[in-house]
N, CA, C and O atoms as a GROMACS GRO file, in nm:
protein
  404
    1UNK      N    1   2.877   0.142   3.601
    1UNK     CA    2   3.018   0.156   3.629
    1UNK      C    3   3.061   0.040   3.720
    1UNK      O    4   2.986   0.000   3.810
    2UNK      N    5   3.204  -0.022   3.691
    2UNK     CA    6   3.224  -0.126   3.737
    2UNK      C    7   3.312  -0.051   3.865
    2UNK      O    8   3.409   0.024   3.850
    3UNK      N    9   3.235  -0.103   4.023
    3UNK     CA   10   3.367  -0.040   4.083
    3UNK      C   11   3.464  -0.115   4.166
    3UNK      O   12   3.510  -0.100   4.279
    4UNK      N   13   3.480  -0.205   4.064
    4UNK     CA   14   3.627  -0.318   4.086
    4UNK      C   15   3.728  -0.211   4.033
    4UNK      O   16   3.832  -0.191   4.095
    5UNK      N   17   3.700  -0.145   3.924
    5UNK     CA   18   3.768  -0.027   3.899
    5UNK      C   19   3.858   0.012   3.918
    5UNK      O   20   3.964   0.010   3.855
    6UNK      N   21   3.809   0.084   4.073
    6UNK     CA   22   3.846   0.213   4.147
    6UNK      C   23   3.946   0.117   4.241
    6UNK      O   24   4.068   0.136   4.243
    7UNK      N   25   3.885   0.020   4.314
    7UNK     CA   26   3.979  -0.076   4.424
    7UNK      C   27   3.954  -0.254   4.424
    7UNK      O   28   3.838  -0.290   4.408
    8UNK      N   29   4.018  -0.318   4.435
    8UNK     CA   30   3.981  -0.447   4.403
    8UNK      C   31   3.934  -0.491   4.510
    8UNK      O   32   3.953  -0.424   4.612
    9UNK      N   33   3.870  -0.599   4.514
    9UNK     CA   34   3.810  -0.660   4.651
    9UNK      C   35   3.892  -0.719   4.723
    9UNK      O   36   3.877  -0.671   4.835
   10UNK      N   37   3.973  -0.798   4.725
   10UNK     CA   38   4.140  -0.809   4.795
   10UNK      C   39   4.166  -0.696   4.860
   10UNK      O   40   4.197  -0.708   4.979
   11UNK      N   41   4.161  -0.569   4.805
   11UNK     CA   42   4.225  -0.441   4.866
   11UNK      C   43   4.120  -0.408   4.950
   11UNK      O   44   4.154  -0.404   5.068
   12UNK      N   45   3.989  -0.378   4.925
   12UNK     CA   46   3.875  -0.349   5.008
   12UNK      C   47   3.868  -0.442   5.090
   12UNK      O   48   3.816  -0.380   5.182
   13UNK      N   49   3.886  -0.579   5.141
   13UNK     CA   50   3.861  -0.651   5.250
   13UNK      C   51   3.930  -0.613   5.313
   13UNK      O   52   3.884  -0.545   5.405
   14UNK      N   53   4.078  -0.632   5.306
   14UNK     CA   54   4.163  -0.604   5.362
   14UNK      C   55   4.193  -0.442   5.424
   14UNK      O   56   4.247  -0.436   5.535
   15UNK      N   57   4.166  -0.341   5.369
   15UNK     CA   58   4.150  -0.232   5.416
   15UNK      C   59   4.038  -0.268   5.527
   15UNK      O   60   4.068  -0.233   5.641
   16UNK      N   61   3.899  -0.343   5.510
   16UNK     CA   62   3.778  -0.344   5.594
   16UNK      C   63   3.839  -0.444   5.713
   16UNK      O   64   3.753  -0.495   5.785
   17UNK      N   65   3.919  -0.464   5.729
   17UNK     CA   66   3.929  -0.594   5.836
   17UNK      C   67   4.015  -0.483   5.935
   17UNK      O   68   3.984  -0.489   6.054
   18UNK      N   69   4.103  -0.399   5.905
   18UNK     CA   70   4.207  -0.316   5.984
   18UNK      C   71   4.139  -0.227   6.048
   18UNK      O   72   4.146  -0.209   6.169
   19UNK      N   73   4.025  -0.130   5.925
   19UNK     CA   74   3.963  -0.045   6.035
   19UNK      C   75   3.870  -0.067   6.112
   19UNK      O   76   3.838   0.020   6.193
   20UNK      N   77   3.787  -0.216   6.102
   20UNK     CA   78   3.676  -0.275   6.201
   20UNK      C   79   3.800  -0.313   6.336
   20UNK      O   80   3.770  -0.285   6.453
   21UNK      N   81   3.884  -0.352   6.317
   21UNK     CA   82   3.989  -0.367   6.415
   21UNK      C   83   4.037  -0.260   6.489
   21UNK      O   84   4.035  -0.298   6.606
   22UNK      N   85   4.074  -0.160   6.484
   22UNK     CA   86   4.088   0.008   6.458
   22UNK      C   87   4.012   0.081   6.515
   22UNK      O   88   4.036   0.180   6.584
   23UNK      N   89   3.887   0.018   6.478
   23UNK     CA   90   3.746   0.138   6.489
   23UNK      C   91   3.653   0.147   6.676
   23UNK      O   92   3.558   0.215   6.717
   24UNK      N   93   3.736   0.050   6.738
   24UNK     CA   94   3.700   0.084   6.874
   24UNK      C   95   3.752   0.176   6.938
   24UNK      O   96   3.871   0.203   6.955
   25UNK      N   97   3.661   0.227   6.976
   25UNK     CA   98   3.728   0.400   7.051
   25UNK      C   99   3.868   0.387   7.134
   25UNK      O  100   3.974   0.448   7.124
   26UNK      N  101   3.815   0.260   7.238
   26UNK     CA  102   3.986   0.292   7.308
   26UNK      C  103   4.100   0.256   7.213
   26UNK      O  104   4.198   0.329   7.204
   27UNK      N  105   4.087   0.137   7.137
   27UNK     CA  106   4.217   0.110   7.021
   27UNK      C  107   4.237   0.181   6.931
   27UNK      O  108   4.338   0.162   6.863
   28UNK      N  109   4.164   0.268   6.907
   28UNK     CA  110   4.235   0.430   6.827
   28UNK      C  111   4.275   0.553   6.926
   28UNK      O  112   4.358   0.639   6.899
   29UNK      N  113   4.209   0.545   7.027
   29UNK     CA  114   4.273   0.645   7.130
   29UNK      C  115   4.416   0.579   7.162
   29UNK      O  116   4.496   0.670   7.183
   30UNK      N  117   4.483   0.442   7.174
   30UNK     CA  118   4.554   0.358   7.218
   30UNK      C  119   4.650   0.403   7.097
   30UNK      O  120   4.759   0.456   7.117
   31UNK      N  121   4.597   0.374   6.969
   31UNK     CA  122   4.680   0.396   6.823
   31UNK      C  123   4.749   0.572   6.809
   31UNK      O  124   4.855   0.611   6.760
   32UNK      N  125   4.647   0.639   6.869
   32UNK     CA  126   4.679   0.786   6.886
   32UNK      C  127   4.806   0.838   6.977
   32UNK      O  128   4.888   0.925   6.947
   33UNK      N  129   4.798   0.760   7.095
   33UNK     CA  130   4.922   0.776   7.167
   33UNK      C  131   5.018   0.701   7.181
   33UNK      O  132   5.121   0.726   7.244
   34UNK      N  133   4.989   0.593   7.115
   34UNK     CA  134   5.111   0.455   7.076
   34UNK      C  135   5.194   0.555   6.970
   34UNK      O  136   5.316   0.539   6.969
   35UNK      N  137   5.137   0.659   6.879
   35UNK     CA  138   5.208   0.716   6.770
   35UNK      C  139   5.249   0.887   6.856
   35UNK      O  140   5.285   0.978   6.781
   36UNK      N  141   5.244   0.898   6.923
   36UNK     CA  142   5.260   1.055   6.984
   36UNK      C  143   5.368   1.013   7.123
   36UNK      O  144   5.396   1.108   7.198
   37UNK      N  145   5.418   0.900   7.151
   37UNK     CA  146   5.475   0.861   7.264
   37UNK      C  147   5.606   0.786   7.283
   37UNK      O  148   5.616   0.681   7.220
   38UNK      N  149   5.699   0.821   7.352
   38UNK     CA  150   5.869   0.738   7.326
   38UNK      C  151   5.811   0.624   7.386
   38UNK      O  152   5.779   0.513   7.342
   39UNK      N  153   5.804   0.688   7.514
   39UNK     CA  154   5.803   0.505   7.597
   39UNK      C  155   5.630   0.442   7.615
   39UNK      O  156   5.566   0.477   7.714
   40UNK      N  157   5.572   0.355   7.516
   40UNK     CA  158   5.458   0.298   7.527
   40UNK      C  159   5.442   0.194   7.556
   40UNK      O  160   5.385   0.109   7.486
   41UNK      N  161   5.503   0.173   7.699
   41UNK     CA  162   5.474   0.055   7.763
   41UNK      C  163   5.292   0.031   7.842
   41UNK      O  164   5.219   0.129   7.853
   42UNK      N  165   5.253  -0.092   7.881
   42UNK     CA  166   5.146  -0.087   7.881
   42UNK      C  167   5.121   0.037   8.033
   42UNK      O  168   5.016   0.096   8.010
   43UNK      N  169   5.174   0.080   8.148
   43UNK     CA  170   5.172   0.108   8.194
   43UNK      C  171   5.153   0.234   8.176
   43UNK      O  172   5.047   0.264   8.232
   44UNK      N  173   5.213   0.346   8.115
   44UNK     CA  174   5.195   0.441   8.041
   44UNK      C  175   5.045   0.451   7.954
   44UNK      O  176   4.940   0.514   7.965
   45UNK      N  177   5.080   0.388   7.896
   45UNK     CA  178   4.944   0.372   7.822
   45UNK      C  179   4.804   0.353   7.897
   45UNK      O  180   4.701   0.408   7.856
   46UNK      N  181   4.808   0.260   8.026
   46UNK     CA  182   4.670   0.262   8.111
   46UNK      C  183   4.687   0.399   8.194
   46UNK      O  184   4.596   0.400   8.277
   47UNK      N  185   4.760   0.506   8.207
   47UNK     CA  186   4.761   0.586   8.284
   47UNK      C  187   4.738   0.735   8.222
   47UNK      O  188   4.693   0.839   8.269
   48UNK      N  189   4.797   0.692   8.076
   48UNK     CA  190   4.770   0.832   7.997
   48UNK      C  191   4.584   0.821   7.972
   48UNK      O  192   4.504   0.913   7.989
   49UNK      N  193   4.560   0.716   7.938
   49UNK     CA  194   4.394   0.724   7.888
   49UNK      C  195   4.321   0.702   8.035
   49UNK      O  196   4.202   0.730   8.042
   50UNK      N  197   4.380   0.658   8.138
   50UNK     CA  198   4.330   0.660   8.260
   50UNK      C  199   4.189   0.512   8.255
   50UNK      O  200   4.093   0.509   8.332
   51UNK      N  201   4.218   0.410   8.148
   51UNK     CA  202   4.141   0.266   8.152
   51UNK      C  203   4.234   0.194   8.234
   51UNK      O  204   4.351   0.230   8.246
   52UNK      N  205   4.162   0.039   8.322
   52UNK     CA  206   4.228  -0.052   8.362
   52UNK      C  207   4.332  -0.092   8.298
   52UNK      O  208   4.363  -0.033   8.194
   53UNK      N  209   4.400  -0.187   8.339
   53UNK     CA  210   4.522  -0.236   8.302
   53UNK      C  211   4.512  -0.385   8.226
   53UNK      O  212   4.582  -0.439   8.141
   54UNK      N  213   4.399  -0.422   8.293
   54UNK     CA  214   4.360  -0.539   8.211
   54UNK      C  215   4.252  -0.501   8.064
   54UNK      O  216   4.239  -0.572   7.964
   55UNK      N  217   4.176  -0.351   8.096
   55UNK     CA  218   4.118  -0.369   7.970
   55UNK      C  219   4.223  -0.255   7.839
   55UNK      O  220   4.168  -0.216   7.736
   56UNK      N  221   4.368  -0.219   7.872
   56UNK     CA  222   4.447  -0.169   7.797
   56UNK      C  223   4.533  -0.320   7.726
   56UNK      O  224   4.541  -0.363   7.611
   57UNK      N  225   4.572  -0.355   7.821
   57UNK     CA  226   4.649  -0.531   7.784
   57UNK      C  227   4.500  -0.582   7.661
   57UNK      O  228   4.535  -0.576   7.543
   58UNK      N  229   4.380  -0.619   7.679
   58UNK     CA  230   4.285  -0.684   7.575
   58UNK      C  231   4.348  -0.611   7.469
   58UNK      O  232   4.434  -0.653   7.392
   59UNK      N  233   4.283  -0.470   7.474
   59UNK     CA  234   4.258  -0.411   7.326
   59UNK      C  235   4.392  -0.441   7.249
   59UNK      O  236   4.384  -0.495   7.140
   60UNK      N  237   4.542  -0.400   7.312
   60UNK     CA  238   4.629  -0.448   7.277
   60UNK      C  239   4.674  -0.560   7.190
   60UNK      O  240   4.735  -0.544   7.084
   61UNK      N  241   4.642  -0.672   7.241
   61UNK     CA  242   4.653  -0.800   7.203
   61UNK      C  243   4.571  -0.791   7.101
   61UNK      O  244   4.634  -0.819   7.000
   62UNK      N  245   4.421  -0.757   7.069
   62UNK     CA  246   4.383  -0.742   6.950
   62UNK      C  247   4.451  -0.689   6.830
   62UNK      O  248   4.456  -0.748   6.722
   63UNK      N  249   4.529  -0.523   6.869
   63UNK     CA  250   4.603  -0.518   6.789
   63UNK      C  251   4.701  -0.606   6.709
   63UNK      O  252   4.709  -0.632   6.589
   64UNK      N  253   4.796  -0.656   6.853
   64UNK     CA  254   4.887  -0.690   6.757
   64UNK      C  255   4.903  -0.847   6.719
   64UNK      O  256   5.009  -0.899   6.683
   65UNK      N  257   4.755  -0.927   6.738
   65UNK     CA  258   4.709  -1.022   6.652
   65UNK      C  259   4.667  -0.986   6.533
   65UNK      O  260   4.696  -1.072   6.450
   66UNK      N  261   4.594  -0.865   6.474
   66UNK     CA  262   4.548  -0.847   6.378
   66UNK      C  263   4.711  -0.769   6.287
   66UNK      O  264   4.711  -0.756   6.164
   67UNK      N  265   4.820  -0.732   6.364
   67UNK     CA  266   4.914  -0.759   6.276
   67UNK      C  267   4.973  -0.572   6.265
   67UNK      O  268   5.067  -0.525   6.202
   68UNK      N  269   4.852  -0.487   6.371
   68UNK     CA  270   4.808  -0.369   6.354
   68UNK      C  271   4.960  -0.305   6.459
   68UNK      O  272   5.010  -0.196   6.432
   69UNK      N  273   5.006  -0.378   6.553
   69UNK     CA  274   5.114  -0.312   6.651
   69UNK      C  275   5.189  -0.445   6.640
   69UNK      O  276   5.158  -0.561   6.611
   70UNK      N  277   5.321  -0.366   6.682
   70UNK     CA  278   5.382  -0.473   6.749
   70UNK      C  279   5.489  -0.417   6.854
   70UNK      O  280   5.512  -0.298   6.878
   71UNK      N  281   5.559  -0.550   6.921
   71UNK     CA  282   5.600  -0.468   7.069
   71UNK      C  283   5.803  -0.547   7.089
   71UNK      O  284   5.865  -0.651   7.066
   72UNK      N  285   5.815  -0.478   7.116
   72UNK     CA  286   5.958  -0.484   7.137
   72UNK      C  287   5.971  -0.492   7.302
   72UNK      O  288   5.902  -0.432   7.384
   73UNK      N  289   6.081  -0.584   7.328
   73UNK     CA  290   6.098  -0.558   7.470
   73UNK      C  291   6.275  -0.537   7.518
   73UNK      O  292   6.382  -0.589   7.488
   74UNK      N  293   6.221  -0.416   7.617
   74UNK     CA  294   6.305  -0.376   7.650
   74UNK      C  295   6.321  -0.375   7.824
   74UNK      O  296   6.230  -0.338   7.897
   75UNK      N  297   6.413  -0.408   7.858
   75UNK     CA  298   6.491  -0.463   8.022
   75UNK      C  299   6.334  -0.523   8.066
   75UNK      O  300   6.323  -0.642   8.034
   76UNK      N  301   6.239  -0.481   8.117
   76UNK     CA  302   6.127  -0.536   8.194
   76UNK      C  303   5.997  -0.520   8.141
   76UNK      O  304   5.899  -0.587   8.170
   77UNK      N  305   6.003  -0.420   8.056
   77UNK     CA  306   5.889  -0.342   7.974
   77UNK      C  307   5.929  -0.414   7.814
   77UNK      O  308   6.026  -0.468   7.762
   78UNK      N  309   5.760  -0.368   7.768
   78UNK     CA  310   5.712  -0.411   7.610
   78UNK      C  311   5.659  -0.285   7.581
   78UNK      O  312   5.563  -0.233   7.638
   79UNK      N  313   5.730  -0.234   7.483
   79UNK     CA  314   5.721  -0.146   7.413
   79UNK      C  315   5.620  -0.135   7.294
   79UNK      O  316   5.627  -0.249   7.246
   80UNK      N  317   5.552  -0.084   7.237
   80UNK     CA  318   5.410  -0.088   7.153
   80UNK      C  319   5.470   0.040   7.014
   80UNK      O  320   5.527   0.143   7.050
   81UNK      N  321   5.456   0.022   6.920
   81UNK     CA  322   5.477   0.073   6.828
   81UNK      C  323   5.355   0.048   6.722
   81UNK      O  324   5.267  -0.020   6.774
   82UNK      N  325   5.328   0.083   6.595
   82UNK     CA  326   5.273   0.082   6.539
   82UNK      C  327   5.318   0.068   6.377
   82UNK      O  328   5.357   0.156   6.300
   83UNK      N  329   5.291  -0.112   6.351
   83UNK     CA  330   5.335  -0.185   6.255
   83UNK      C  331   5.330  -0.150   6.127
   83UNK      O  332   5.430  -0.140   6.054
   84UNK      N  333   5.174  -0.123   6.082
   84UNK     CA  334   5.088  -0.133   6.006
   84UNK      C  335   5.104   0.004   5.897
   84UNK      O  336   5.021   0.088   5.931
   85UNK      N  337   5.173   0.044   5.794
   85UNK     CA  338   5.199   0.166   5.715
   85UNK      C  339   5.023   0.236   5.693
   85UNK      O  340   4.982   0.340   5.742
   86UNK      N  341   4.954   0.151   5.614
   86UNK     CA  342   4.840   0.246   5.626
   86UNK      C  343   4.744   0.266   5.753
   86UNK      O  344   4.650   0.344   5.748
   87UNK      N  345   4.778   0.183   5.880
   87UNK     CA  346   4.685   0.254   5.961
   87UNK      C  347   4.834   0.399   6.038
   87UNK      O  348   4.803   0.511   6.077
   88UNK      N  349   4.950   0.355   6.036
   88UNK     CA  350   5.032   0.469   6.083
   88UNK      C  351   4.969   0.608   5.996
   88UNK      O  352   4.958   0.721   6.044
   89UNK      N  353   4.934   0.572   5.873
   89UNK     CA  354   4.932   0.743   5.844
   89UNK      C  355   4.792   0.777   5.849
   89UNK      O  356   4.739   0.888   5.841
   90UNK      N  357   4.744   0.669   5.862
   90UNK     CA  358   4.541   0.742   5.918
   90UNK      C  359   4.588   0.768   6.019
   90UNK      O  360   4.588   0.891   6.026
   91UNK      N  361   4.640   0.718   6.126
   91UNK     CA  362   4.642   0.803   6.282
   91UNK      C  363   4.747   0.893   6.254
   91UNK      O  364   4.737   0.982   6.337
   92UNK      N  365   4.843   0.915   6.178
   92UNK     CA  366   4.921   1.054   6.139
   92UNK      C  367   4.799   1.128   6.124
   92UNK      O  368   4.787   1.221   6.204
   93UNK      N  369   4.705   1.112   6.042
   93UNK     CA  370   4.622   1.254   6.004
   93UNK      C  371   4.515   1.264   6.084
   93UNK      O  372   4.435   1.358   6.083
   94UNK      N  373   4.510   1.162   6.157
   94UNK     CA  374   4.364   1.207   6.270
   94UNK      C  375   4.438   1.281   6.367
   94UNK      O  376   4.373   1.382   6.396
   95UNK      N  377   4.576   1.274   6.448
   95UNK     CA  378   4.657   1.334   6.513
   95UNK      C  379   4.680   1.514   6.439
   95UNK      O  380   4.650   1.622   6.490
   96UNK      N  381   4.728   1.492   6.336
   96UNK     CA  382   4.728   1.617   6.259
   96UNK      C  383   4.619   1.686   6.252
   96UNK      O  384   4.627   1.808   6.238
   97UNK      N  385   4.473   1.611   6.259
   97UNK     CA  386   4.344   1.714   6.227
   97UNK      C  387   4.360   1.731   6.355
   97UNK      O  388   4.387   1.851   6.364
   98UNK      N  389   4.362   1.668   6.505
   98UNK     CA  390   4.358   1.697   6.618
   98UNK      C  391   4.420   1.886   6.673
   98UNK      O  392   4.375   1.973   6.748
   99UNK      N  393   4.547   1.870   6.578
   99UNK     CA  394   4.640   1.961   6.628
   99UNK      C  395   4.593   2.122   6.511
   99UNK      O  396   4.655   2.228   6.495
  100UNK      N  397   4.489   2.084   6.465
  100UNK     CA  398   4.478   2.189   6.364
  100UNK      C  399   4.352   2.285   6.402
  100UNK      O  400   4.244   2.230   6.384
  101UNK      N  401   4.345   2.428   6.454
  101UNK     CA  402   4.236   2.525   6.460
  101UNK      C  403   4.122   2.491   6.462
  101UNK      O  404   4.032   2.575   6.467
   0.00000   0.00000   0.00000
């Protein structure tokens, strides 16, 4: 069975490059409350997960070089949102399994 098939390799890299990006614990804990939160400024964000401020700012910047967040600014603060349609609805459903029995 050919399994170019099922997904092409274009699609599989590219899926593999987001969640090796993704797949560090604090930048999915980061992705988890970047999507559960109004105001996700970095400040918020080093205080809800309770990491430094310099190692919330890194993981960050990884994100939104890899294209995964991006940030809006507003009066003094940068706001963090989450760019990326298929990693928004993997952390929709890891959030959703979170909230489920």
């Amino acid at each position: 069975m050919d399994m170019g098939t099922f997904c092409s390799d274009p699609l599989i890299d590219e899926y593999s490059k987001k969640l090796k990006v993704c797949g560090h614990p604090v930048r999915l804990k980061l992705l988890c409350a970047i999507s559960k939160q109004d105001d996700t400024c970095v400040t918020n964000l080093w205080n809800c997960l309770g990491e430094s401020q310099p190692v919330i700012s890194q993981h960050l910047a990884v994100l939104k070089e890899s294209g995964i967040v991006d940030c809006t600014v507003q009066k003094n603060k940068r706001i963090y949102s989450i760019a990326d349609d298929f990693i928004r609805d993997l952390v929709a459903k890891i959030v959703d399994e979170k909230r489920s029995p």
